[in-house]
Backbone as a ProteinNet text record, in pm:
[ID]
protein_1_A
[PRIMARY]
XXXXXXXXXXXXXXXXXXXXXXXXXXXXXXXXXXXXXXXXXXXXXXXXXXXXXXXXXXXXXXXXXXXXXXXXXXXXXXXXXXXXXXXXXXXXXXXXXXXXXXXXXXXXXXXXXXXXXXXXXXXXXXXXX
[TERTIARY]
-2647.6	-2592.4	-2518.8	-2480.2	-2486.3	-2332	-2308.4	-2188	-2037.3	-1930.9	-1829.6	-1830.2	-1922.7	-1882.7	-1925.8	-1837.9	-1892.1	-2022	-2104.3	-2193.5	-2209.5	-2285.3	-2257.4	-2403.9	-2429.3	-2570.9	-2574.4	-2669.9	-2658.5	-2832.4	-2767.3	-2935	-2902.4	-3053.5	-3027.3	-3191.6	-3232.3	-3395.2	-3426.4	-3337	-3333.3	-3282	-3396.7	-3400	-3267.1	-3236.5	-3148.4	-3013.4	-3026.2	-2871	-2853.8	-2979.6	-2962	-2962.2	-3039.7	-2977.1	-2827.6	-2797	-2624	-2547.7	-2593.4	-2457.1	-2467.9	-2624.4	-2647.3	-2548.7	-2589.6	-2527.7	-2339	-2299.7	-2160.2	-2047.6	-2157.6	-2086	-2137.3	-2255.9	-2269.3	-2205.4	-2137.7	-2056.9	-1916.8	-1898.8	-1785.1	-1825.4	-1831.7	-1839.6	-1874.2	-1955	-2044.3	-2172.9	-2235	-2394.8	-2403.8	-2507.4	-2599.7	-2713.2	-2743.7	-2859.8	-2893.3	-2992.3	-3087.3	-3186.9	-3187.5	-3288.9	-3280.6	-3400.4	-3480.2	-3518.3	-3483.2	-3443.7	-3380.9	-3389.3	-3297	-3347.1	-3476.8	-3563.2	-3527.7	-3588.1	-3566.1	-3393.2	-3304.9	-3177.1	-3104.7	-3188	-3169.3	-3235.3	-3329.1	-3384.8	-3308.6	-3277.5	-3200.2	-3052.4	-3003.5	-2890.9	-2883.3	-2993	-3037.8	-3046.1	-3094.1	-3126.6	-3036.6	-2914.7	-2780	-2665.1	-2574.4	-2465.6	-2392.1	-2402.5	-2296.3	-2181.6	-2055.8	-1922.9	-1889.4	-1991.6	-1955.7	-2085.6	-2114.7	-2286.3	-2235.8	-2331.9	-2311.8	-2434.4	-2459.7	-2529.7	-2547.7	-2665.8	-2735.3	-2732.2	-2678.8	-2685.8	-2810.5	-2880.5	-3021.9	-3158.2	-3216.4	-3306.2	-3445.3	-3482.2	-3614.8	-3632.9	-3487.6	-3438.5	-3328.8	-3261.4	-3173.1	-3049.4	-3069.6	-2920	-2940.6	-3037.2	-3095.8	-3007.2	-2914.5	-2777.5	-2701.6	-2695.5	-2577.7	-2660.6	-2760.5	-2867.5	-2866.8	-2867.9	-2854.9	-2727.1	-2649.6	-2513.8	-2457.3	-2481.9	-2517.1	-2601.2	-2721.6	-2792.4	-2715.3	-2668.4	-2621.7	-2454.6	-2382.5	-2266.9	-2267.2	-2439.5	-2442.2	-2517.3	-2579.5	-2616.3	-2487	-2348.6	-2261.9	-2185.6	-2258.7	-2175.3	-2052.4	-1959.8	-1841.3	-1791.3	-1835.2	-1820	-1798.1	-1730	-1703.7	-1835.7	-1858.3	-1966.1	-1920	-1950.6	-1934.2	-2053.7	-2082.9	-2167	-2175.4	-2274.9	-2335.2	-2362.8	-2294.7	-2344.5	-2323.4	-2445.9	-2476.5	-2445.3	-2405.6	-2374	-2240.2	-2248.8	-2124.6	-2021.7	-1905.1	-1847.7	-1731.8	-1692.1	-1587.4	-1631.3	-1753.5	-1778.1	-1660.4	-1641.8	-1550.3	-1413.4	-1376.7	-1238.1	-1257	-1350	-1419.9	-1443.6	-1474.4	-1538.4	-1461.3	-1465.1	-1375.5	-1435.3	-1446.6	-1457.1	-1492.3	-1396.8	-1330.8	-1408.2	-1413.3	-1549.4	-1656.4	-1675.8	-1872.2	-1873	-1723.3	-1769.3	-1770.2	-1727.2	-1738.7	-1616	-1597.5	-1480.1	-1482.1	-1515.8	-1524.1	-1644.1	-1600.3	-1742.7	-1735.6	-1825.1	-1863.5	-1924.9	-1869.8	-1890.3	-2024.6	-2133	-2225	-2216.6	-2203.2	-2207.7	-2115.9	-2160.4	-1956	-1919.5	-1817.3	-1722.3	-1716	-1735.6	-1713	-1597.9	-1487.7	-1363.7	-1351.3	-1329.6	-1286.3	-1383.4	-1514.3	-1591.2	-1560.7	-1510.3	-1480	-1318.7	-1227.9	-1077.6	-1111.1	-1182.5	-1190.2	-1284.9	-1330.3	-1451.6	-1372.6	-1242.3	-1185.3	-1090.2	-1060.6	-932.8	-1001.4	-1121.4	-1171.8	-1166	-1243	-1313.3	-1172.4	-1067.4	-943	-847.2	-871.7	-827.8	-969.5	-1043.3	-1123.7	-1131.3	-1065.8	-1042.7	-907.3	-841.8	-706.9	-766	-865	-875.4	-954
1717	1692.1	1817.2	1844.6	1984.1	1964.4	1828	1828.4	1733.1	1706.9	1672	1573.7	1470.3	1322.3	1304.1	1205.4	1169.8	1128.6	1140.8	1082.6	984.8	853.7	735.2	759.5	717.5	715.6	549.6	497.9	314.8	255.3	240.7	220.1	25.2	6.3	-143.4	-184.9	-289.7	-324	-374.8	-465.7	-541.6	-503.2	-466.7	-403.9	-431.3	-593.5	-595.3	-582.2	-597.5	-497.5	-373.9	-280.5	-189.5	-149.2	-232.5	-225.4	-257.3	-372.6	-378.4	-270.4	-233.5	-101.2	11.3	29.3	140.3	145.9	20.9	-28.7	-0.9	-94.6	-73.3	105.2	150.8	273.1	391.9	361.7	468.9	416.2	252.4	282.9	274.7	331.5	394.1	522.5	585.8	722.9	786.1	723.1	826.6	811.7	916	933.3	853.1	808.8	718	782.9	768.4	813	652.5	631.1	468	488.8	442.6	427.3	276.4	214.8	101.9	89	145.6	150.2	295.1	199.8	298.7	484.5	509.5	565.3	682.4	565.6	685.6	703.7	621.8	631.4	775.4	786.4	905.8	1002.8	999.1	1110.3	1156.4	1034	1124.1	1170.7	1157	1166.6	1358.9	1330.6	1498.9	1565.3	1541.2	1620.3	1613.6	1491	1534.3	1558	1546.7	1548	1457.9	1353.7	1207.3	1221.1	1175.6	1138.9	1032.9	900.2	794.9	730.3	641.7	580.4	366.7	288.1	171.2	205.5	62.2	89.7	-110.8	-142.4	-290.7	-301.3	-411	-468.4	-501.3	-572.9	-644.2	-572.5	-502.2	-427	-449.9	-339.6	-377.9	-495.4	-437.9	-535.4	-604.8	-625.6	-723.5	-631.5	-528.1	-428.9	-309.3	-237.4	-147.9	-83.9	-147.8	-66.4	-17.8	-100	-4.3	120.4	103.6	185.6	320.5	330.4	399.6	453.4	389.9	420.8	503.2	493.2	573.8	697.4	683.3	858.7	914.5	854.3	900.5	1012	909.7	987.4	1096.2	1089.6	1181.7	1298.2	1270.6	1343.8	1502.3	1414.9	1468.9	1431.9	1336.2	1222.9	1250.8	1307.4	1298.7	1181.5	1200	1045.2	948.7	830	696.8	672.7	520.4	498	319	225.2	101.9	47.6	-116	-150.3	-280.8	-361.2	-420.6	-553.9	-710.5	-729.3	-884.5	-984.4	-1119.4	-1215.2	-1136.5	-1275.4	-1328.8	-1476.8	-1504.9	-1476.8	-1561.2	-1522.4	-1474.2	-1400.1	-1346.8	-1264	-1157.9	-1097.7	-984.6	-960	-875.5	-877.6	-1002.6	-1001	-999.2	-1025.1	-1045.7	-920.8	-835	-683.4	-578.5	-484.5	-423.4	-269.8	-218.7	-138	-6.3	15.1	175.1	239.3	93.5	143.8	146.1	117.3	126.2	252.8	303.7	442.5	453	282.5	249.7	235.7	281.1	315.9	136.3	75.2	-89.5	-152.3	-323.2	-387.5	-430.2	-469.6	-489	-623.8	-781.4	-907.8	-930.4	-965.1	-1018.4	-1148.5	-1182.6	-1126.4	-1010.6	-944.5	-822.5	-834.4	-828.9	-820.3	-676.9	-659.7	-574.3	-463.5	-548.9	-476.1	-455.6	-523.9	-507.7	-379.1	-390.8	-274.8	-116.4	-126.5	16.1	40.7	-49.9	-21.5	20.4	-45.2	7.3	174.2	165.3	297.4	430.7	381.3	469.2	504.3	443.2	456.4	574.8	487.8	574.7	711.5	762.3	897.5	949	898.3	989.8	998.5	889.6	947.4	1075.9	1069.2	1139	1287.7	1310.6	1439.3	1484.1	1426.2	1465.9	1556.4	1472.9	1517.7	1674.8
-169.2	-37.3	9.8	137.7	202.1	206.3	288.6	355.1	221.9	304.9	189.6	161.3	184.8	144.5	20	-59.6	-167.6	-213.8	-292.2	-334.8	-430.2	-404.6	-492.6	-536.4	-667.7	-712.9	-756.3	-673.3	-706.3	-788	-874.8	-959.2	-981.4	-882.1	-927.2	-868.1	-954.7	-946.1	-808	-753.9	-667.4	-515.1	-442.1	-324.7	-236.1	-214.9	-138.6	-166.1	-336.1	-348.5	-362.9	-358.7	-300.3	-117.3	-89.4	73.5	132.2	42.4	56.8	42.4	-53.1	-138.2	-2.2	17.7	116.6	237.4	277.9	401	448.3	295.3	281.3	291.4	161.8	142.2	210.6	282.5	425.9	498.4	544.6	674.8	641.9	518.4	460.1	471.1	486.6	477	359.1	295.3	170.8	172.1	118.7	57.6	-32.7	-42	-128.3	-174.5	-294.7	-360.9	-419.2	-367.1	-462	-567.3	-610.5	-785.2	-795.6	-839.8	-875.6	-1033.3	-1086.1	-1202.6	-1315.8	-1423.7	-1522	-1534.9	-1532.9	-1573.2	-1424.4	-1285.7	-1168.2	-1170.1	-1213.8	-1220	-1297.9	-1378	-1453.8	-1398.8	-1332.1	-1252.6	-1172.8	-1061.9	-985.5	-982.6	-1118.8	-1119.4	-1221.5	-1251.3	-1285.8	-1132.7	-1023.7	-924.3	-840.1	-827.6	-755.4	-819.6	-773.5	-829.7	-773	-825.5	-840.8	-876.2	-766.7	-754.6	-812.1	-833.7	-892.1	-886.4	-1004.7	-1031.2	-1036.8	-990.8	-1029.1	-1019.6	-1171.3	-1193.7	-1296.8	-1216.6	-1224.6	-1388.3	-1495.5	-1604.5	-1633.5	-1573.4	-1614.4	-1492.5	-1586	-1474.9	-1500	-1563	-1677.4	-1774.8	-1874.5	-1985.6	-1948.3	-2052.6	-2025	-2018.9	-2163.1	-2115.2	-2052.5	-1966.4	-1948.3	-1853.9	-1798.3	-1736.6	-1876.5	-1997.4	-2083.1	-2114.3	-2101.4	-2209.3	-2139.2	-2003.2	-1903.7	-1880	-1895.1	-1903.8	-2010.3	-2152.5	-2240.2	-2224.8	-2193.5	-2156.8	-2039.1	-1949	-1872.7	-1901.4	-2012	-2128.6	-2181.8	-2265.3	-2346.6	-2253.1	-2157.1	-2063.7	-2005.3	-2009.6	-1999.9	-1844.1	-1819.1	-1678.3	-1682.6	-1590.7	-1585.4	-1476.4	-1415.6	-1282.6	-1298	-1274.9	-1273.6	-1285.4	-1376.2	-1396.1	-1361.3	-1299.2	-1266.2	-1307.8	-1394.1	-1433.9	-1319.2	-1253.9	-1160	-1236.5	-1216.1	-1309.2	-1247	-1293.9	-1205.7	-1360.4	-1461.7	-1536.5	-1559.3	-1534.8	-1553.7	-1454.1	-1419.4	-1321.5	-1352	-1468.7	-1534.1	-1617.9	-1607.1	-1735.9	-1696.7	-1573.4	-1551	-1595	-1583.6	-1659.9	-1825.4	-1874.3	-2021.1	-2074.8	-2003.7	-2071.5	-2085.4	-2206.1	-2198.6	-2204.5	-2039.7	-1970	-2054.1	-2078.8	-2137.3	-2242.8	-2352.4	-2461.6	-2476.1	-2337.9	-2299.6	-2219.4	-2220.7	-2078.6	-1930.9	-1922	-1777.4	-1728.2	-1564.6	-1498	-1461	-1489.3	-1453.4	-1396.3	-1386.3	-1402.1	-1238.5	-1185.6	-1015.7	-1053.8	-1004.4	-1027.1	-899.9	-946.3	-784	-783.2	-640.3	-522.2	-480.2	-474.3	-435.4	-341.8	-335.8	-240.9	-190.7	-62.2	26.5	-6.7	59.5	14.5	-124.7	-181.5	-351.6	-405	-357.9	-377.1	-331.2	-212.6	-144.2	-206.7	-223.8	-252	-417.8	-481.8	-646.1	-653.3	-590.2	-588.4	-517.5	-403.7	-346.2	-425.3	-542.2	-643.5	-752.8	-785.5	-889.6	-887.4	-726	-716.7	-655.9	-617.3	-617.4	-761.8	-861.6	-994.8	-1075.8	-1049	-1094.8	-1047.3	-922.3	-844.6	-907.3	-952	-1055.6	-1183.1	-1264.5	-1378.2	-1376.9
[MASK]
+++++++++++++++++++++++++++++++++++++++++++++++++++++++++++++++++++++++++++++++++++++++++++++++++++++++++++++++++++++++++++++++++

């Protein structure tokens, strides 16, 4: 991307939550990069440079967001990494974030706000480090 807005890299199988995310965090004021799965997820996260990645739990497989989330680590990801995730309606309060690598978990259906206020926290603690 040319200009200053952040870039979100959103990898998720399911078109219309990737049309949501699009929707949301372009009329927030950031770039979006989309991937449909783990595989183009890693592609294109080689060819931009991602400010922050969510990134869908159940894609291909069943864990193919951690799995991704992991190459993406050892890859050398420095970015918030948020995991996307339709199981359960508390895996978010259930999971513990930090030792999977993830800047936190995103409950679906998402919430709008809760989405832009956690993502706006992240990528301004992450401009610290």
């Amino acid at each position: 991307m040319t200009d200053d807005r952040a870039v979100i890299l959103c990898v998720d199988d399911d078109p219309d939550i990737l049309s949501f995310l699009r929707t949301v965090l372009e009329g927030a004021g950031y770039a979006v990069v989309g991937a449909e799965s783990a595989e183009a997820g890693l592609r294109a996260w080689r060819e931009t440079t991602a400010d922050a990645v969510i990134v869908d739990l159940m894609m291909e497989e069943v864990d193919s967001g951690l799995g991704l989330t992991r190459e993406l680590l050892a890859a050398g990801c420095r970015a918030p990494i948020f995991l996307l995730s339709s199981v359960g309606d508390s895996l978010h309060l259930a999971t513990e974030a930090a030792p999977l690598g993830l800047a936190g978990v995103f409950q679906k259906p998402l919430a709008r706000q809760h989405l832009l206020a956690v993502l706006a926290a992240a990528l301004a603690e992450a401009r610290l480090r």
